[in-house]
C-alpha positions as CSV (number, residue, x, y, z in Angstrom):
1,X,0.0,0.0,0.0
2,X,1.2,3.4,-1.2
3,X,1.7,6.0,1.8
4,X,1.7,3.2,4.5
5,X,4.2,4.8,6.6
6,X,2.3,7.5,7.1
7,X,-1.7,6.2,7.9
8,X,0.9,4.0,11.1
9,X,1.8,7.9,11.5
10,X,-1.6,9.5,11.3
11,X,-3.3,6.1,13.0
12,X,-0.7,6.3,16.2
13,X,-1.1,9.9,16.5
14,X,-4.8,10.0,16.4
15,X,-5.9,8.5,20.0
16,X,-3.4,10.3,22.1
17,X,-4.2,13.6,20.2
18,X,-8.0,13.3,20.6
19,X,-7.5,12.2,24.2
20,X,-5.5,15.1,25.1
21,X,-8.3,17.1,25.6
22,X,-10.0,14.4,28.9
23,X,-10.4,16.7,31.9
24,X,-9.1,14.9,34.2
25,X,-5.4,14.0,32.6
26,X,-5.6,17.9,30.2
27,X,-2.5,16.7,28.6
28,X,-2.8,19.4,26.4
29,X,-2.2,21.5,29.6
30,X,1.5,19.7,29.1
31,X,2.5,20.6,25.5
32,X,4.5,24.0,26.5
33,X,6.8,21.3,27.9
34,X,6.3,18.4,26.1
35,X,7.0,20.1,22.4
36,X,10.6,21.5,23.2
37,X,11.3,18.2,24.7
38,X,10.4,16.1,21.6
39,X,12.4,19.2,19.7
40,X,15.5,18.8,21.6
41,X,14.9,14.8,21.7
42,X,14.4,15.0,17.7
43,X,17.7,16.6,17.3
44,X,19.7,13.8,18.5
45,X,17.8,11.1,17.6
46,X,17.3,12.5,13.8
47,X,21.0,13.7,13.8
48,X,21.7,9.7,14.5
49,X,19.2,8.3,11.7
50,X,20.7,10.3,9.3
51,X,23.8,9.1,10.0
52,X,23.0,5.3,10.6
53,X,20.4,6.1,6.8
54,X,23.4,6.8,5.1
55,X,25.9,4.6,6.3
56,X,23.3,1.8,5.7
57,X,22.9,0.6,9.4
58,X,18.7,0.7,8.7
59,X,17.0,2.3,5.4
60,X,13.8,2.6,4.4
61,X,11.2,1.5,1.3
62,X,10.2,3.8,-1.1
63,X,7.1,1.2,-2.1
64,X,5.5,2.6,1.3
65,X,6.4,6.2,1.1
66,X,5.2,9.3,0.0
67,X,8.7,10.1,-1.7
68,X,9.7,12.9,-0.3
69,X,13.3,13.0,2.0
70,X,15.4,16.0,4.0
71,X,18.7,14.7,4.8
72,X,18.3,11.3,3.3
73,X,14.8,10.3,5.6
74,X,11.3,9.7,4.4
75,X,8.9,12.6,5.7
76,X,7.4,10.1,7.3
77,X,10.9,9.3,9.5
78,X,10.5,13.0,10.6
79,X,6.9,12.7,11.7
80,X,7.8,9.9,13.7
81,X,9.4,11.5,15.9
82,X,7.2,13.4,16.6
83,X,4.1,10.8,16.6
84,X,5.5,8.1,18.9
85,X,7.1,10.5,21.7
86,X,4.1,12.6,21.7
87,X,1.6,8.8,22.4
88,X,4.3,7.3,24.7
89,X,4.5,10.6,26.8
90,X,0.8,10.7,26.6
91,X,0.6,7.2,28.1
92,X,3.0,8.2,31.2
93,X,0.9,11.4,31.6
94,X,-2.8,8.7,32.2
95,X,-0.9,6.7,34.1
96,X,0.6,9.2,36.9
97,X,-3.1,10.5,36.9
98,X,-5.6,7.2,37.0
99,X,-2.5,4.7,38.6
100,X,-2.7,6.6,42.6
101,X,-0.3,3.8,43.9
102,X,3.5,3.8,42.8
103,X,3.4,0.2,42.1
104,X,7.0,0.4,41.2
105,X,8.4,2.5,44.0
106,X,10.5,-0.6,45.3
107,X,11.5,-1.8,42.6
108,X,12.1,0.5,39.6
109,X,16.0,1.6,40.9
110,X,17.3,-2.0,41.3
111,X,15.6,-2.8,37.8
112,X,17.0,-0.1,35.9
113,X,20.6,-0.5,37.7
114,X,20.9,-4.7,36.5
115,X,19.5,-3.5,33.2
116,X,21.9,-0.8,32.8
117,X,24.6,-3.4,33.7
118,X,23.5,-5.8,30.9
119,X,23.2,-3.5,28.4
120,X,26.4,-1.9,28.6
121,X,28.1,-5.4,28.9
122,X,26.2,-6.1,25.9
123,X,27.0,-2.9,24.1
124,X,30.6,-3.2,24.6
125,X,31.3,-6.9,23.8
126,X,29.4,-6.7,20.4
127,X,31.4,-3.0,20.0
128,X,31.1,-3.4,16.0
129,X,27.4,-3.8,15.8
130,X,26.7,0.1,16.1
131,X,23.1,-0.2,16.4
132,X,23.5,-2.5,18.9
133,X,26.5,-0.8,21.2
134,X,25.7,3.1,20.4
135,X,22.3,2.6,22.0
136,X,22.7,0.2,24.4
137,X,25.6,2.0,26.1
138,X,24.0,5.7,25.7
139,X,20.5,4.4,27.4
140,X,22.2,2.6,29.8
141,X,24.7,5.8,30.8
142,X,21.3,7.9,30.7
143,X,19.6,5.5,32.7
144,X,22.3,5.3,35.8
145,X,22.2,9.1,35.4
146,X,18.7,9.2,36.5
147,X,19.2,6.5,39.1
148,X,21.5,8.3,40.5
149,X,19.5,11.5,40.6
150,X,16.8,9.4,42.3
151,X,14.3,11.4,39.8
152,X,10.8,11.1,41.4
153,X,8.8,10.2,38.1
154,X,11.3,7.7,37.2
155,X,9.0,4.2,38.7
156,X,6.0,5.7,36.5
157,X,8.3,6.3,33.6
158,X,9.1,2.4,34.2
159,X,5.3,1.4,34.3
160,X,4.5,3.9,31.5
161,X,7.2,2.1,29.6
162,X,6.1,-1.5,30.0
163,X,2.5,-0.6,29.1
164,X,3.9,1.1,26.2
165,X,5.1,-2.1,25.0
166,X,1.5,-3.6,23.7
167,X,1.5,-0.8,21.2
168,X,5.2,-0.7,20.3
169,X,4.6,-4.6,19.0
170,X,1.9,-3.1,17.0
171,X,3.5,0.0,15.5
172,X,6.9,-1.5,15.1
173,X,5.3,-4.9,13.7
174,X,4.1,-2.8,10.8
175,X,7.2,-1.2,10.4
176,X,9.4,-4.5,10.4
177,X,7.1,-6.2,8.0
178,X,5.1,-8.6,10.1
179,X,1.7,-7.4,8.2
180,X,3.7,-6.5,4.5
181,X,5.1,-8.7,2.0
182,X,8.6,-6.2,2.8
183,X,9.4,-4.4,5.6
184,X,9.0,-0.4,5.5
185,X,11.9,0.0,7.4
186,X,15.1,-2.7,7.0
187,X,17.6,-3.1,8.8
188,X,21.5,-4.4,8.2
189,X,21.9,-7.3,10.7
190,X,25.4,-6.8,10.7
191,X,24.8,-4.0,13.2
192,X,22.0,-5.6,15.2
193,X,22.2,-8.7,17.5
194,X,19.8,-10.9,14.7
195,X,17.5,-11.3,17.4
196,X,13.7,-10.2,16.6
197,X,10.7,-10.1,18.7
198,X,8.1,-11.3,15.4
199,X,10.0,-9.4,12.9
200,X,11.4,-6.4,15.3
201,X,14.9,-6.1,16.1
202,X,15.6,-6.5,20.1
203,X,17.4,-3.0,19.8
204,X,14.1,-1.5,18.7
205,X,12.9,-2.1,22.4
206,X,15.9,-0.2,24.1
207,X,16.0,2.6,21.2
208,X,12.1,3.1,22.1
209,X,12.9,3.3,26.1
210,X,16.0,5.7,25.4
211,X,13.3,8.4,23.3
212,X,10.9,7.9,25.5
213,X,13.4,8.5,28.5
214,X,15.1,11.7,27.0
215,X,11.7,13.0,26.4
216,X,10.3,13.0,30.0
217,X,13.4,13.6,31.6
218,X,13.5,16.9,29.5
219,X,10.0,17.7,30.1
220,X,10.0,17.2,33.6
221,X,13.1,19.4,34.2
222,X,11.1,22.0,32.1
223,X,8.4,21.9,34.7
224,X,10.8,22.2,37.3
225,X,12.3,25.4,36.0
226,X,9.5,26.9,34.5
């Protein structure tokens, strides 16, 4: 299907956006700090794509996409960052409101410490895989960072993240190819681990938690100072 990248776009975006407006969550209330953290977020995280785009770490099909590219990515690749930080943040946002008991509170440091561990033992013994090592290692270091901070939000960040999985199977699935005869988005296994969750790359799952980290972290420290 022509344009497919963008209906996941349009279709991921659409919930969270209509949603926004619930009176008891008003995440639109949140967008003065939400926006400039997906800006800054996007910045790095596009700044990366196009390098690992042009170096042929991941690429993308032209069968599914409009056509048009800045920088060497699909429009679509642009909108997506936007799209998926805006409905992950807005899952985190529901949850601190309707979830009154930090079910995580005992557990969310010690998690995110032995994870940390893992992934930079991972990241560092499969050094050439740059996929692989550049994110592991840079989630992990942000992830001890806010460990160490002992950042209030940081066990609903955690829940918000594991409930964010059930759509990030769905979203991603279409990506990878699990409902296409090719994949919108492909990926060089050289530079990946070769281990898929249906047809999406492990790394996909810590890349997700790393944009979704950056982009709370930021908009909570804009709350703070403003």
């Amino acid at each position: 299907m022509d344009n497919l990248y963008l209906y996941i776009n349009l279709l991921t975006l659409s919930a969270p956006l209509l949603l926004s407006f619930d009176k008891k969550v008003a995440f639109f209330k949140q967008w003065k700090y939400l926006f400039p953290a997906i800006f800054i977020m996007g910045v790095f995280f596009i700044a990366k794509d196009v390098i690992f785009a042009a170096t042929e770490i991941w690429g993308f099909n032209d069968r599914y996409l409009i056509g048009f590219r800045m920088l060497g990515l699909p429009i679509e690749e642009w909108m997506f960052f936007l799209v998926v930080p805006y409905a992950i943040v807005f899952i985190y946002a529901c949850l601190v409101v309707y979830v009154k008991k930090d079910v995580l509170a005992k557990i969310h440091r010690p998690f995110f410490v032995i994870l940390s561990i893992v992934l930079i033992g991972v990241g560092l013994f499969y050094y050439d895989r740059l996929y692989t090592s550049v994110v592991f290692i840079i989630t992990a270091l942000l992830l001890l960072y806010n460990v160490y901070k002992k950042q209030p939000w940081l066990s609903y960040f955690l829940l918000a993240y594991l409930v964010s999985l059930i759509p990030f199977l769905i979203v991603n699935g279409a990506l990878t190819g699990y409902f296409t005869e090719e994949p919108i988005v492909w990926y060089d296994n050289s530079h990946n681990l070769g281990i898929r969750i249906l047809t999406i790359p492990i790394e996909d799952t810590v890349y997700s938690l790393l944009m979704m980290l950056m982009t709370v972290q930021l908009m909570e420290w804009l709350k703070e100072k403003y």
